[in-house]
Structures are given as C-alpha cells and as structure tokens.
N, C-alpha and C positions, 0 to 999 in steps of 0.2 A: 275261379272254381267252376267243376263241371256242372252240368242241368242235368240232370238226369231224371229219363223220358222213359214211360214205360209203355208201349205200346201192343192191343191187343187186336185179336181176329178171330172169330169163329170160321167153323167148320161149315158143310154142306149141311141139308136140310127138307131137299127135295131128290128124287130120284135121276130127275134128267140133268140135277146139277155137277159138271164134273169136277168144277174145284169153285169155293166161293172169291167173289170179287175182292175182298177186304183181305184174305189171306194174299190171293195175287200180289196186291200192291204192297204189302207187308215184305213177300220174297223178293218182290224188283227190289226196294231201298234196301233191304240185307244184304241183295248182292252188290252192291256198290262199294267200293274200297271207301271212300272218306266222303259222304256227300253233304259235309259239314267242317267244308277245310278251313273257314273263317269263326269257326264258333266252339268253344268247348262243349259239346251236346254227346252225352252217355246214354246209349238207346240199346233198351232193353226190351224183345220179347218172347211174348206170352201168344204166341198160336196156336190158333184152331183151338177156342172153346168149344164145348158141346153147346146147340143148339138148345137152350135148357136154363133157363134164369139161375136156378138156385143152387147147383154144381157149376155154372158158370161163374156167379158170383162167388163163390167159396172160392176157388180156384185163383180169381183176381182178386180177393181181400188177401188170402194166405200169400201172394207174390209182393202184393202192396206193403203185408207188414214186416216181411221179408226185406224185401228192396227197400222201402221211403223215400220213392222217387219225389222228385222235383213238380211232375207231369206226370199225367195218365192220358194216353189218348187211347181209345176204344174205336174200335172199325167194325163197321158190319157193311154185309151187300142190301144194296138196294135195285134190285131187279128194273123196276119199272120206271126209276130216277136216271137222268141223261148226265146231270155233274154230279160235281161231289159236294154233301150239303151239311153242315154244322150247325147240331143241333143245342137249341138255346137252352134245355132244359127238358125234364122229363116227370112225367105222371107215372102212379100206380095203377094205368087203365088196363092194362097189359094182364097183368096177374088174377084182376077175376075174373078171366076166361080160365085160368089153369089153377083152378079149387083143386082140382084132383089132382095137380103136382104135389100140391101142398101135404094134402092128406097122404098120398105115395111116400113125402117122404117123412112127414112126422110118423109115421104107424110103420111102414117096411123099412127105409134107412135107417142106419146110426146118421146119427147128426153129431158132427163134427164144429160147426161153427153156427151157435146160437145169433151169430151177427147176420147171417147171412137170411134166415129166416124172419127175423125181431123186424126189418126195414120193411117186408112187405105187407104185414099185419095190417095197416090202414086200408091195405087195397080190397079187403074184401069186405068192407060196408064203405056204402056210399053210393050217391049217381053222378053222373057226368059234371053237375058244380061240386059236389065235395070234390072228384078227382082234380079241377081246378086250383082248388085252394092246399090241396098239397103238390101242385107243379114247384118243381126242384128248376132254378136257374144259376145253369153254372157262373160262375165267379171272373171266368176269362172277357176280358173286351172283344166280341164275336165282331163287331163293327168293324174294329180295327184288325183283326184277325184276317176279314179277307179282303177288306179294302183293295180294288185293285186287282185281285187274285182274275183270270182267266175263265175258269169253268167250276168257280164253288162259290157258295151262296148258303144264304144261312136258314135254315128249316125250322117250324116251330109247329111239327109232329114226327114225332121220332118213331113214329109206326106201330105203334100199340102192338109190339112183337117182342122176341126175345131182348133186340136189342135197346128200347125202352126200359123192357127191364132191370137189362143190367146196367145199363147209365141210371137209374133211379135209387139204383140201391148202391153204387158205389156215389154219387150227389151226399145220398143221405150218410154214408159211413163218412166220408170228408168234413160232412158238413159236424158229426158227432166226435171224430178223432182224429184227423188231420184239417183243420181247414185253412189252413195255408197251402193246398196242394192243390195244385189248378188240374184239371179235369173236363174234359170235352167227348164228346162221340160225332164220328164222322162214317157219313155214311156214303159208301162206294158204289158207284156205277158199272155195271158189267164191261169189263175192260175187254177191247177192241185195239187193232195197228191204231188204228182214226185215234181215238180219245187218250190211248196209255200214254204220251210225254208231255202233254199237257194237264191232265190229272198228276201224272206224279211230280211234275213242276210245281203246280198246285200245291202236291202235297206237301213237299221238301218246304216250301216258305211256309206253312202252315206250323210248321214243326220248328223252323225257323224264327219266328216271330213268338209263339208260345215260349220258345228257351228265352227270350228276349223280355216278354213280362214274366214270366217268371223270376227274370234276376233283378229287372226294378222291383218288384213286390218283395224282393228278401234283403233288397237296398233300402228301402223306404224304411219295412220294418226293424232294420238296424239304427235308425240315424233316429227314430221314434223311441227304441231305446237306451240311447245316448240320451236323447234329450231329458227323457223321464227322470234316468239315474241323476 
C-alpha cells in the first residue's frame, strides 16, 4: 500500500527575498521523475502558503481533511540556519505577538474554519513556562529520522514565527482528530550550488524513512488489533 505524504511550503516574506528556500526544495523533488523507485510514497503538494498562521493553517487543515495523508511534512526557510533542521515540536509563543491577527480576523474575516482558530486560544495568556507546558512533540522518532543523515539535525526552537505556528496548530489538530498521522516541520536553508545535493539527499531519505515508520505504525496497529479481536 502507498504512504501518502503531504508536503508543504510557504511563500516569501521579505522584500529582498526572491523565492523562499522551502518552496525551492519542494520544486527540485517535484521535478524529479520517480525519486522513490524502491518505495510506494504518494507525494502530494500544498505550495506557497501565505506567510500568515491562520489562512495558513486553514489552507493545510482543509488539504489534510481532503487528502488523509499518511504524512504531513511542513517546510519553511530559515535564513540564518546553514542545514536543514527537524523540529521536535512546537509552542504557542509565536501567536501572542500577532493579537491583532487574531482580532483582524475574528471582527473583518468570515471565518471559515473554527479549528483553525480554537488551537491558538492558549496562546494568548501565559508566560514563557506556561508556553512550555503546552510544547506539542511530534510523534515521529526525530533520532532515528536523521541518524546519519549529512547536513540535518534536529532543532528544538522552531522560531517563534509563522512557521511554529503552523506546526503547532496542525500538532494540535492531529493530536485531536488524526493521531495516527505522523507530522514533522523541517526547516530549509538558503539553497546555494554548495549545499542543494546534499540538503536534497538529506531530504529524499527524510521523506524516505518517515514513509517507512509510518508503515511499521499502521503495521503494529493492525496486529494490535488482531490481537484484541
């Protein structure tokens, strides 16, 4: 059976940026005719989110309940990061800098998806230990994920930026309506001749090894219940 992997990226952000990192590496592996000729892996994406938590996240819940992938992996750039780094998990720190997202869009939007909003309500009481005790840690073995891997490594601050956001509130929607759906963010380095075949080598096994726990995990939970019945 295939694994079917949803894969996302945003957009730009800054003015001097002319295309973001995570979208890059997204179009290399799309243009590849099969770069999964040993593996049934079904890879679907979702490019160029807006720079924006809560239309980002709507955008990826409404693809997530659409699709029911296997996998979510999430990409964003990271400017100032040299590899590529896989984040353990994520806080609602991010969000109470952007009160006035909030209020923009409860008061001027239609609101379309009450999930997408519901996830970050924590984030706007608390100090730096409350944001702690609601740190979301993804489900995937991050250890064994890059074991080995070349130029990625595993982070445990996902940058208190958009993309924190959006791994936090898709954590929490997995963790309330899919949680058997494994779920990561990986954060992209300004690609360069130098670093792109090694990062995308990087990435290919990354993508590789996830399709791989993800089919012990829906093995496991089969023979669990066999046993049960």
């Amino acid at each position: 059976m295939s694994t079917t992997i949803l894969l996302t990226s945003f957009q730009t952000w800054l003015p001097h940026q002319k295309s973001n990192a995570s979208d890059d590496l997204l179009l290399k592996l799309q243009a590849e005719n099969d770069p999964f000729p040993d593996q049934a892996i079904s890879l679907t994406y979702l490019r160029q989110l807006p720079v924006d938590v809560f239309p980002a996240s709507d955008l990826a819940i409404a693809k997530i309940e659409h699709l029911q992938p296997d996998v979510v992996i999430c990409c964003g750039m990271a400017e100032s990061r040299s590899q590529l780094t896989v984040e353990a998990g994520a806080t609602p720190r991010y969000l109470v800098a952007q009160v006035y997202w909030f209020i923009y869009y409860l008061v001027l939007q239609p609101i379309f998806s009450l999930k997408g909003l519901s996830y970050c309500l924590p984030a706007f009481f608390g100090n730096e230990t409350s944001f702690e005790t609601h740190f979301l840690k993804t489900a995937v073995d991050l250890d064994k994920l890059v074991e080995g891997l070349t130029d990625t490594e595993i982070s445990h601050d996902a940058g208190k930026f958009v993309c924190e956001g959006l791994y936090y509130q898709l954590l929490r929607y997995f963790q309330d309506y899919a949680p058997t759906t494994g779920c990561i963010f990986v954060h992209v380095p300004v690609l360069t001749p130098e670093n792109l075949a090694t990062i995308l080598t990087d990435f290919r096994l990354i993508i590789s090894r996830i399709a791989l726990w993800s089919t012990i995990q829906h093995q496991s939970r089969r023979r669990d219940a066999t046993t049960a019945a």
